[in-house]
Structures are given as C-alpha cells and as structure tokens.
N, C-alpha and C positions, 0 to 999 in steps of 0.2 A: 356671163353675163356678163380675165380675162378677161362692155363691155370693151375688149376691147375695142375711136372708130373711121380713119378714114379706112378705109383698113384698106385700102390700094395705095398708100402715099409712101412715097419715098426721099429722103432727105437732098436736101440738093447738094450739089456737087463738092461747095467747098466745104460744108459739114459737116463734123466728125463723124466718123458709122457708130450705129448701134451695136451695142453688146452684141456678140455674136459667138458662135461656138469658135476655139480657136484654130487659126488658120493649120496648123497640123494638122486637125481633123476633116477640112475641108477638100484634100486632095482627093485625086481621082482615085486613089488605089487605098481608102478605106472604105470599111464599112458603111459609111455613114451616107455611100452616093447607091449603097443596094434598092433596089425596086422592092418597095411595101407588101405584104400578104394581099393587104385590101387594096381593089382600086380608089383611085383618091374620092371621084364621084360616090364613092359610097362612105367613106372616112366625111367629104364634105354635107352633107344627107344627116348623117351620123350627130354630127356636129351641129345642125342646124336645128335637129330635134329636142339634142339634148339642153342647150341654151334656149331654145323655144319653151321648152316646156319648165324651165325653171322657176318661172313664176308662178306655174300651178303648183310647183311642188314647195314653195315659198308660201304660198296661202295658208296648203292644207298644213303645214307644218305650223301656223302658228295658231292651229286651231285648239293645239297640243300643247304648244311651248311658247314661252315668251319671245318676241323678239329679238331678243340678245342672245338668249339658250339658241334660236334657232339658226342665229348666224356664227357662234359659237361652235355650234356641233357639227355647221357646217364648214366650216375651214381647218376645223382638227381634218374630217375627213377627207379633206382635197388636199392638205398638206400630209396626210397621211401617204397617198396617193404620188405624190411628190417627191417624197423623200423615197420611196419605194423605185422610182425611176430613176434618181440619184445614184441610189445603192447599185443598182443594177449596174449604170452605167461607169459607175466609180467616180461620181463627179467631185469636185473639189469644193470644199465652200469658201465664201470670199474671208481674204484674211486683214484686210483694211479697216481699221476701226472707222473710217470715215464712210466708205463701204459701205458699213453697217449702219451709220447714222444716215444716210441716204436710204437706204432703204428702209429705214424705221417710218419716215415721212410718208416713201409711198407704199409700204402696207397700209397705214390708215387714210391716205387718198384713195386707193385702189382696191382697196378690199376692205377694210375695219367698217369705214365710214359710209359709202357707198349701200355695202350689203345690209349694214345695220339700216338704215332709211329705206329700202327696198322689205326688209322684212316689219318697220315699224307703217310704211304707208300701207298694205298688202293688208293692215288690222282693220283699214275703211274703205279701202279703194277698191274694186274688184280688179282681177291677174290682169283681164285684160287691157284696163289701163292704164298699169304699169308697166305692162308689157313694151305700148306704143312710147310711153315718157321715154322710156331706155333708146326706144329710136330718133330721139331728139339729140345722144349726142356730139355726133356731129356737129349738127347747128350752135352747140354750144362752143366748139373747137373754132369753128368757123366764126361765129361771133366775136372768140379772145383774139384771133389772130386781127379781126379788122378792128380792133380796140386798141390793142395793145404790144403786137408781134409783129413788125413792120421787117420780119425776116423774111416772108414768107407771102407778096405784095396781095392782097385775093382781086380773082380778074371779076369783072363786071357780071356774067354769067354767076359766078359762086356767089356773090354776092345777091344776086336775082333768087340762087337758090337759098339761103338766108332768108329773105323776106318770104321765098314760097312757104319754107319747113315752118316759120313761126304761123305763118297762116292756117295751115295745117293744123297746127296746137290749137291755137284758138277754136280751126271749127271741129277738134275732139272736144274740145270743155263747153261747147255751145256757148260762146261768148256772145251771141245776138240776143238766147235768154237769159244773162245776167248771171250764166253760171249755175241757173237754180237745180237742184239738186247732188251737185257738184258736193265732195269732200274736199276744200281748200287746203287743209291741212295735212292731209294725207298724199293730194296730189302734187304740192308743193314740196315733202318728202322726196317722192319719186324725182320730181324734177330735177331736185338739191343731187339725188344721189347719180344722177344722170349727167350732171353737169361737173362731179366730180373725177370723173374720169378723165377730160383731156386737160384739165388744170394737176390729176397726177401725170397723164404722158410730159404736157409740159415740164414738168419737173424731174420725171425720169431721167429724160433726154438729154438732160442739160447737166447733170449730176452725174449718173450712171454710161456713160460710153466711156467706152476706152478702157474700163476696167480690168479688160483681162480675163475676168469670168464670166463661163456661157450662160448662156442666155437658161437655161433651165437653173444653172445652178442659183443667177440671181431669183429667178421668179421662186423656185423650192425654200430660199434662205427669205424672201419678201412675204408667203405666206404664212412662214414658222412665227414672225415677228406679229404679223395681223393675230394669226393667232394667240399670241403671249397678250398682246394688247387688248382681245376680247376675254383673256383668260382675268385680269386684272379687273376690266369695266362690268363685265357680267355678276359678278356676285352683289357689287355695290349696287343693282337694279333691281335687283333680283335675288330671290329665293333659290335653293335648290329646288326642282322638282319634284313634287311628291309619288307621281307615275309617270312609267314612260308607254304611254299606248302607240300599239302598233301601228299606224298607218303613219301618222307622223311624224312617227320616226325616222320608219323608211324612208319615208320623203325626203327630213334633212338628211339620214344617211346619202342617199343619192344624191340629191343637189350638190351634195359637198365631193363625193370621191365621183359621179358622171359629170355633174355641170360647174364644177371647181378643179379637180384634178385634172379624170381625163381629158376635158377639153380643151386644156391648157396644151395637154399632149399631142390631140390631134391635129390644133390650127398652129402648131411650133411645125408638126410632119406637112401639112400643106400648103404652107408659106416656104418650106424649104424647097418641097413638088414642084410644086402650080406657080409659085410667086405669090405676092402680096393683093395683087390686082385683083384674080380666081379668087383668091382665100377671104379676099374682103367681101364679096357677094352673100357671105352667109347672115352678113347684116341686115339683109332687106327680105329674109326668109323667117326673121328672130319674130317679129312683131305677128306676120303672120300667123306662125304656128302659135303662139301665144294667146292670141284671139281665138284660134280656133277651139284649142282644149281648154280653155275657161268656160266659152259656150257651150259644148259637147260634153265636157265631163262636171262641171260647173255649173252647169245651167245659170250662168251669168247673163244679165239681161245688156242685149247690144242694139243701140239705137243707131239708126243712119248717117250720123253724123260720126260715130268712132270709126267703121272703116273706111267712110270717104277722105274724113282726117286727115285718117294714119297714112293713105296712098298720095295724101299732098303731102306731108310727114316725108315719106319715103322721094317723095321727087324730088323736093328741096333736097333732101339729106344728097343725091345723087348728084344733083347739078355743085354741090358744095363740094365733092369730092371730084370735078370734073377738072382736066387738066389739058394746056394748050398743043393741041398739033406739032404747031412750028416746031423745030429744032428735034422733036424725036427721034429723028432718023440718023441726026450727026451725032446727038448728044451719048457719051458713053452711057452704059448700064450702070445706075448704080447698084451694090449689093441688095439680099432683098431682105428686110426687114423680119427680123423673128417677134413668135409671140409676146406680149410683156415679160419683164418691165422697159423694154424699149419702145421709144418713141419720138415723136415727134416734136420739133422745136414747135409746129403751130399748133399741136396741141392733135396730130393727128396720127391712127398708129394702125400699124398694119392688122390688126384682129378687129371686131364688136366689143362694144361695151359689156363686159359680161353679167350678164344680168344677176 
C-alpha cells in the first residue's frame, strides 16, 4: 500500500541515483541477474491483489483491534518478513548514525503515519473509498512538484492531469450534493495518509541516495524503526487487548507479512525485471480490485459516482505521470529505480502507494 506513486519515473540525468543494490552485485555473472521461478505477469497479478485487497483486510481488522493495534501488528509482520529476507540474503544494515536518523523520518512518513490514518479512517469510511483516496497520490506528487519543486518543470499535459485527478475526487465525494452523507473526517484521513507518501519519497530522495546500502537493507532497517515508533505510540492509545479473535487477526497477520512484507519483495523483483515503467502499472489495478472486494465480500454500498470517479481518478493520476517523447531515443537509460525508500526529487517513486 510500499503506496509506493509515479511509479514509472525516473530521476533525471544529472541526479544522484537512488539507493540501489551495490554495484558488485549488479554484474552479469551473479546470481542476482538469474530468471525468477514465477513469471513476472504473475508475480505482477500477485502484487496487484495483494495491495488491492489490503484495505479489506484493514477494515476487517479493526473490527477486532484498535487502529493502532492494527497497524502495529501489522508492521511487526512485514518487518518480520524483512528481516527474514535480510538474513537470507546476509544483507548488511546501514551503520551511519545519520542513516539512521533519515530513516527514522521516513518510517513515520512512509509507513507509521500513513498506515495509522488508513487504519483510523477505515473505522467510518467503507475500503472502498479508501481504496480510490490511495489512488490520489500521485496527484499529490504532482501538485508538490508544481508548488514547490521547480526540479522537475511539469509539462502542460501533467498538469491537465492534475486538474483531471482532482476532478475525479470531487465527483467520488459527490461534491454537487454538498458532500451529504460523506464522513469528512475519516475521508480527510485517508486523504492526509495518501498525501503522505510522496512528501516521504521527497525526503527519501534527497537524504538517502548515495548511501551505500541496498535498497532492501534500507526499506528492512526503515520498517524495524516504523515499527519501534508504533511500539512506543500504541500503548499510550490504547489498551492491551483483552482477545484476539480469529478472523482479524488473520487479516492483520496478512496485511502485514503479504501486503507489507512480501510486496515489498515482489515490486523490488519487478522493477529490477520489467523496469519501473511495467512495475508502476499495478497502481491503476490497486483501486480496482479494492472496490471490488469491499462490494463482493463487504457488501459495501457503491453509488455511480465512486467508479466513475475513481476512473477520472485514475486518468489524471496517468496523464500526471505521462512523459515527453522528444529526446527518448538519444537520451541515455537511466538506472531503474528499486522499491522504497527510494525516490523521487518530485516526490515520485517507482512502486504505488502502499496502501
């Protein structure tokens, strides 16, 4: 939900690269260029389900558990998940105290703060509308850069797409009837937590390149911290719980080690495949399947105006990550972007926002 969202951009040329595994690793004659068990089409599939459905599994979890427990249990899990691929692969963790305080920042942009407002709006909002806020942000990326990031100039078109994607919003929250029946507060959550993602890419970016440390080992070292930092806020909110019933559990278990860990895993293995371009397509599959198992499994009530929305939602979000022709063909490759915590100077990153 990772979510991470241009998720096809790549930094421009004279820009430092992002974290990446080290170039030792990257040559032809390691393991690390072997052909996958799974084809990537189904790794991709995989990935688009598991983030699709995390909102459902966010609902039902806090039918159960408070919303702090439930973001809590879920980042033990996916940093459980983490550290477990770590180990495997003997990665190093970063040994820079500054490192560390950069990454302290963006666990709670990236994961703390985010997921906590995604599991606090999910108490009024139904999945599904959470769902589509997540695919706004883009449009929030797109907004900082033509605010504030004059790195990064946006062409007339992305900007078109800008005004589409807000248009979109509005006609999800039926802003012609004044909002009525709308949860303000809860929608405003999602929104906040949606918007907090490429304000941490931006900060990644700018912080964390050049480090040194791969790109797993920061994201595994950037969860442990989100996690420490929910292990501190949770109690102060919150009660322990007095049961832990099964279905909700599951749910956070899952969300945390499938749509927090694994996924982490999968979109690092398909941006290194397919490229960034491929891997970012699973953004405009996230909201879909979202919607669908809220209504299906949910029986969440879907008016006309949430899918029509969410597919101007999704156009905007598309023309905003759309990029010029010209010079393609001369301009070198840059490298391709791995999953968080790298990202972009305009606040745009190669995965979805992870929900």
């Amino acid at each position: 939900m990772s979510a991470p969202c241009e998720p096809g951009a790549t930094a421009p040329a004279s820009a430092p690269p992002s974290p990446v595994v080290p170039a030792a690793s990257a040559t032809a004659s390691t393991p690390a260029t072997r052909r996958p068990a799974l084809d990537w089409r189904i790794r991709f599939a995989g990935l688009s389900l598991v983030w699709g459905f995390s909102f459902l599994l966010i609902k039902v979890g806090t039918e159960g558990y408070a919303p702090f427990q439930v973001t809590f249990g879920r980042l033990l899990a996916g940093t459980a998940v983490l550290v477990a691929a770590m180990a495997v692969r003997r990665e190093r963790l970063p040994r820079s105290a500054r490192t560390w305080g950069h990454l302290t920042v963006a666990a709670l942009l990236l994961n703390a703060l985010p997921f906590s407002l995604f599991s606090y709006a999910e108490l009024t909002i139904p999945s599904t509308l959470a769902g589509i806020c997540n695919a706004t942000s883009p449009l929030w990326g797109m907004a900082l850069s033509v605010v504030a990031l004059s790195e990064d100039r946006p062409t007339r078109r992305r900007v078109a797409g800008l005004g589409v994607g807000f248009l979109g919003v509005l006609t999800v929250l039926g802003a012609w009837q004044g909002f009525t029946g709308l949860d303000l507060p809860g929608t405003g959550m999602a929104l906040l937590a949606s918007f907090c993602y490429p304000v941490g890419w931006i900060y990644v970016r700018r912080t964390l390149a050049g480090t040194g440390s791969s790109t797993l080992a920061l994201t595994g070292s950037q969860l442990c911290l989100a996690t420490a930092q929910l292990a501190v806020v949770t109690p102060l909110f919150t009660s322990a719980p007095t049961s832990f019933p099964l279905l909700p559990t599951l749910c956070v278990l899952a969300l945390g080690a499938l749509g927090t860990g694994l996924a982490v895993l999968l979109q690092y293995g398909l941006v290194q495949e397919v490229g960034p371009t491929t891997a970012q397509m699973v953004t405009y599959f996230i909201p879909v399947i979202a919607t669908a198992a809220g209504v299906a499994l949910l029986g969440e009530e879907l008016s006309w105006n949430t899918p029509v929305g969410a597919l101007i939602v999704l156009a905007g979000a598309a023309l905003t990550q759309s990029r010029p022709r010209r010079g393609a063909a001369t301009a070198p490759a840059p490298p391709p972007l791995p999953d968080p915590p790298s990202a972009e100077p305009t606040g745009r990153d190669p995965r979805p926002a992870q929900p």
